[in-house]
C-alpha positions, 0 to 999 in steps of 0.5 A: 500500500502507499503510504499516502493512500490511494483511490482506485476505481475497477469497473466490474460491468459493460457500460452504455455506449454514449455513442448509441445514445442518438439511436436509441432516442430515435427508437424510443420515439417510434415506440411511442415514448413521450419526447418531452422528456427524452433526456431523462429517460436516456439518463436512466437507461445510461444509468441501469447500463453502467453497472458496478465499480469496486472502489479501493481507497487505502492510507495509514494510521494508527502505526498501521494501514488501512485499506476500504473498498466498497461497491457503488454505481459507476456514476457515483463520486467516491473521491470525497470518502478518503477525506472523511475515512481519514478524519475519522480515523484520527478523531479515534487515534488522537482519542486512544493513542498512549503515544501522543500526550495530548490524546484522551487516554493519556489524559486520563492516564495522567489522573492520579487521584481517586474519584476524580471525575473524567469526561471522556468523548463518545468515541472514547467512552464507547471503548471502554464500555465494550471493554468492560465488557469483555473483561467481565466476559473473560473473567479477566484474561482480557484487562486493558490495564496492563500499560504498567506491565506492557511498559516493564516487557518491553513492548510499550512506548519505550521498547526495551527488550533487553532483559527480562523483568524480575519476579519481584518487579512484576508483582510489584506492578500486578496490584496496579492492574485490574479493569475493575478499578475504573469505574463508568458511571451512570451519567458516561464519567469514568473515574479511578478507584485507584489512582496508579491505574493506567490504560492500553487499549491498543489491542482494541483500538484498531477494531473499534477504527474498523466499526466507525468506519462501517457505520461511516460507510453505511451512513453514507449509503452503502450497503456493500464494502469491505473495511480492514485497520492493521489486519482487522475486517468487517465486511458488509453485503457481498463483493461486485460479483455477487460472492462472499467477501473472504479474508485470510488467516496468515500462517502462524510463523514468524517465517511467514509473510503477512500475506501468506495465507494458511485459511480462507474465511468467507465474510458477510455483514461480520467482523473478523479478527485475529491476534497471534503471538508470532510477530510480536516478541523477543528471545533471551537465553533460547527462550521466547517472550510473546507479546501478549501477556496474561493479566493474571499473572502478568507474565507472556502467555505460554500455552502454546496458542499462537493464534485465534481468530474471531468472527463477532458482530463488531470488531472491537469485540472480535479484536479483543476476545481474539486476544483473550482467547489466546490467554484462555487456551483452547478449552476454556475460550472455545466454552466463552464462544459457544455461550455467545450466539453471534461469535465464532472462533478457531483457535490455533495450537502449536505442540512441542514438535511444531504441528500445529492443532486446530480447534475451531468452535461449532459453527466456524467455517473456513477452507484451507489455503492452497497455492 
């Protein structure tokens, strides 16, 4: 993708011929069409004849890229969506980016006083209602207030990665984590019950830039489009030629490139996304230390998960329960899924000899890739 974004209309259909306008004015007329209004009548027929265009517009934010395309009539001006898709975009960067000092969250990170009231925007307080969400629906293995603990691994705004943290240096930092230290009240407030409580909703954050641009979309008339934020997918209606959107899984390898696909998902009027342990890490003494960690004990997952992928009605859910089944494993995450009835999941093991195991909820369906 370039990295200053593109728009890229693809005609997908045959177009009505300007040239056989004449002719077909002429035919109407000996049909007994009405002459008085013979402009608008060629004008729908151009219209029913030019048919579908893909659009793709792509950009970057949020440290990643975006990309949306979306299905309209060959007629219809696409160019002012790229401006908006950006602002929108920012509106949420500058809301919950740690890595600007001005943005909401770091804000909030900088209270340090119990009950302190903060009032967040729409945008910002919408997050933090889905994510007590799903806080609550994992019993904690998602907790986006591991900013303390993110920051001591190595994997926060600093990135030192050179040695790993003590035991005494993670429990010291564990009393200071738990969502359910932020309170949000009845009137939208949110205010700490502790003062040392930070947030990181990164793992979040890019799925909810995937639904604002949904409803953008959506709001604007369009029923058919695909949205994707750094890997994270909602896809609406159905592509031009009639069939599923699909996205892909990548192959759960650091060796592998981001675009090497190990399965194949067929999309419509869902969200997808997927978080693995295999991209983002470091290695001390032979050892790996992923960047997810488990909030219950503030260390790196080691269940040997190293990849789940989520299908939800929004995005921002899909993104942060695929992190929190990661933490949970297969066995306690695939009975989280079963008990939601608009979520899937496929959940993917890696044994000590490097195969690796599937283990996919009831009703997730995906093919497998194969060049």
């Amino acid at each position: 993708m370039s990295g200053a974004g593109e728009i890229a209309p693809r005609p997908v259909r045959g177009t009505f011929r300007i040239s056989d306008m004449h002719a077909f004015a002429t035919f109407l007329i000996s049909k007994g069409v009405s002459v008085a209004r013979p402009i608008a009548a060629l004008f729908l027929v151009l219209l029913a004849g030019c048919g579908q265009v893909e659009t793709t517009i792509t950009g970057q934010t949020m440290g990643t890229t975006y990309m949306v395309k979306v299905i309209g009539h060959r007629l219809a001006k696409t160019r002012h969506l790229k401006p908006l898709i950006e602002a929108r975009l920012e509106a949420v960067t500058a809301s919950m980016s740690t890595y600007r000092p001005e943005s909401e969250i770091s804000r909030f990170n900088a209270i340090d006083r119990v009950g302190e009231p903060f009032s967040p925007s729409l945008d910002f307080l919408t997050v933090m209602r889905v994510a007590a969400r799903i806080h609550a629906l994992t019993g904690g293995a998602w907790d986006g207030t591991l900013d303390p603990l993110i920051t001591l691994w190595g994997f926060g705004r600093d990135q030192q990665r050179n040695r790993v943290p003590t035991a005494a240096e993670v429990d010291a930092l564990l009393p200071r984590v738990g969502f359910h230290r932020i309170a949000i009240t009845a009137t939208g407030q949110l205010t700490k019950l502790d003062g040392r409580v930070t947030l990181d909703l990164a793992s979040i954050a890019k799925g909810y830039g995937v639904d604002v641009l949904a409803h953008l979309l959506a709001s604007k008339g369009y029923s058919d489009f695909l949205v994707e934020v750094g890997g994270e997918v909602y896809a609406a209606g159905r592509r031009h030629d009639g069939h599923p959107w699909r996205v892909g899984i990548n192959r759960p390898d650091p060796s592998a490139g981001f675009s090497e696909v190990f399965m194949v998902v067929a999309l419509g009027d869902q969200a997808f996304a997927t978080s693995g342990d295999y991209r983002n890490y470091f290695e001390i003494d032979g050892r790996t230390y992923p960047h997810i960690l488990d909030p219950r004990t503030g260390r790196p997952v080691s269940n040997g998960v190293v990849s789940a992928s989520v299908l939800a009605d929004t995005c921002t859910l899909a993104d942060g329960l695929a992190t929190a089944l990661i933490v949970m494993g297969p066995a306690a995450g695939l009975a989280l899924v079963e008990r939601l009835p608009t979520v899937e999941a496929l959940i993917i093991v890696r044994s000590v000899d490097g195969s690796l195991s599937l283990h996919p909820s009831s009703g997730f369906i995906a093919t497998r890739h194969t060049n």
